[in-house]
N, C-alpha and C positions, 0 to 999 in steps of 0.2 A: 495494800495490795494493788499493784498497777495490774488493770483490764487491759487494755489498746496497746499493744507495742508496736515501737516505730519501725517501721520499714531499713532496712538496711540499704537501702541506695540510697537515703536521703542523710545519709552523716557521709559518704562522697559527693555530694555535692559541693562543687568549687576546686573542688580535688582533680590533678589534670590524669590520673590513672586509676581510680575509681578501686585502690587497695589489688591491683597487681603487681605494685611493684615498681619496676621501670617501665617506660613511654614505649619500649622497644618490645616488651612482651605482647602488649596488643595492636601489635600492627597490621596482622600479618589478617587473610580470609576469616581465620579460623575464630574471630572473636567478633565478628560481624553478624552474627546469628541468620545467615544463608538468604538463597532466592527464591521469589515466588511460594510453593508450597511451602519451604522447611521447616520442619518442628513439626508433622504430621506424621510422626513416627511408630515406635511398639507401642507408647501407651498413651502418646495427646492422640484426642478423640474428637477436639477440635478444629481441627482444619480438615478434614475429609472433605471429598469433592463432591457433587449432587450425583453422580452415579451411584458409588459406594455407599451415600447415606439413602439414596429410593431406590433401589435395582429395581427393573421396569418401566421405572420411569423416566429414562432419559428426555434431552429436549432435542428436538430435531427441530432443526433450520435448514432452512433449505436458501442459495441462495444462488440468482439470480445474476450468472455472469455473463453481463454483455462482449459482444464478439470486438478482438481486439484489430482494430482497421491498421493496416501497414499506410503510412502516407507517401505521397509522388508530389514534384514541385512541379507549374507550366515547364518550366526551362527542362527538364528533364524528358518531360515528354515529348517536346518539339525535336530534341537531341535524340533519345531512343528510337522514335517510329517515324522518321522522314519515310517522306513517300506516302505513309498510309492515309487510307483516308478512315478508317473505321478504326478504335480501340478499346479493348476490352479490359476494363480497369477493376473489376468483381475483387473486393479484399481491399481496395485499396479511397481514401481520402485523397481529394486532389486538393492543395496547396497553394497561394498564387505568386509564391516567388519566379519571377520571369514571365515572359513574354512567349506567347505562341505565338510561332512563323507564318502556319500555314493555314489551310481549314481543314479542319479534322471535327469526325463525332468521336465523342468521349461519353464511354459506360460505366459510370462509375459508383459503389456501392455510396460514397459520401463526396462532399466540395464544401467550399466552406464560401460565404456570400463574395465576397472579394474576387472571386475563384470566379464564379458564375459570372461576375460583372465584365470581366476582363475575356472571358470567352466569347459573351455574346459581343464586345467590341471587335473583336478579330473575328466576327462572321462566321464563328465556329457555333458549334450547335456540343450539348451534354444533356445525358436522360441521366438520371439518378435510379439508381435499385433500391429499394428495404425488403429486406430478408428478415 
């Protein structure tokens, strides 16, 4: 009397259709056994999510989203605000591609060091904000 019987996937093994037949029956979604949750259906009890298996207990995360800065290049600023002397840059990162013209103060929430460097050479002055 045989105790242990063998698994029926392991006599397809080497097998290029695994006893469907032709190559072309299993091609298709439907034999890829699904995304993410699937097979968590009427009766697997298996794959439930941590809501459904603790109600009450969910996990709350909270997180933590830093404010997204809009960026300006020099050149851009020298271009937009001729004339001024004062600008007010709040939301914005300044950049150091390009060359400032003139002397200008600049309010800016962020700079980045290159930025700073290339200001104070043009005799220009930037306060920086953190919010």
């Amino acid at each position: 009397m045989k105790t242990k019987k063998r698994m029926k996937a392991t006599r397809y093994r080497g097998t290029h259709t695994h006893g469907r037949g032709s190559k072309k029956k299993a091609r298709g979604k439907g034999h890829r056994g699904g995304v993410g949750k699937a097979g968590s259906g009427k009766r697997a009890d298996h794959k439930k999510n941590f809501k459904i298996n603790n109600p009450g207990k969910e996990k709350k995360v909270r997180k933590i989203i830093a404010a997204k800065l809009k960026t300006i290049n020099l050149r851009d600023i020298s271009d937009r605000f001729k004339g001024k002397k004062e600008v007010d840059l709040a939301g914005y990162k300044v950049l150091s591609l390009g060359k400032l013209k003139e002397k200008i103060t600049i309010k800016a929430s962020a700079a980045s060091k290159s930025t700073i460097d290339k200001i104070k050479k043009a005799g220009s002055d930037i306060t920086l904000s953190t919010k």
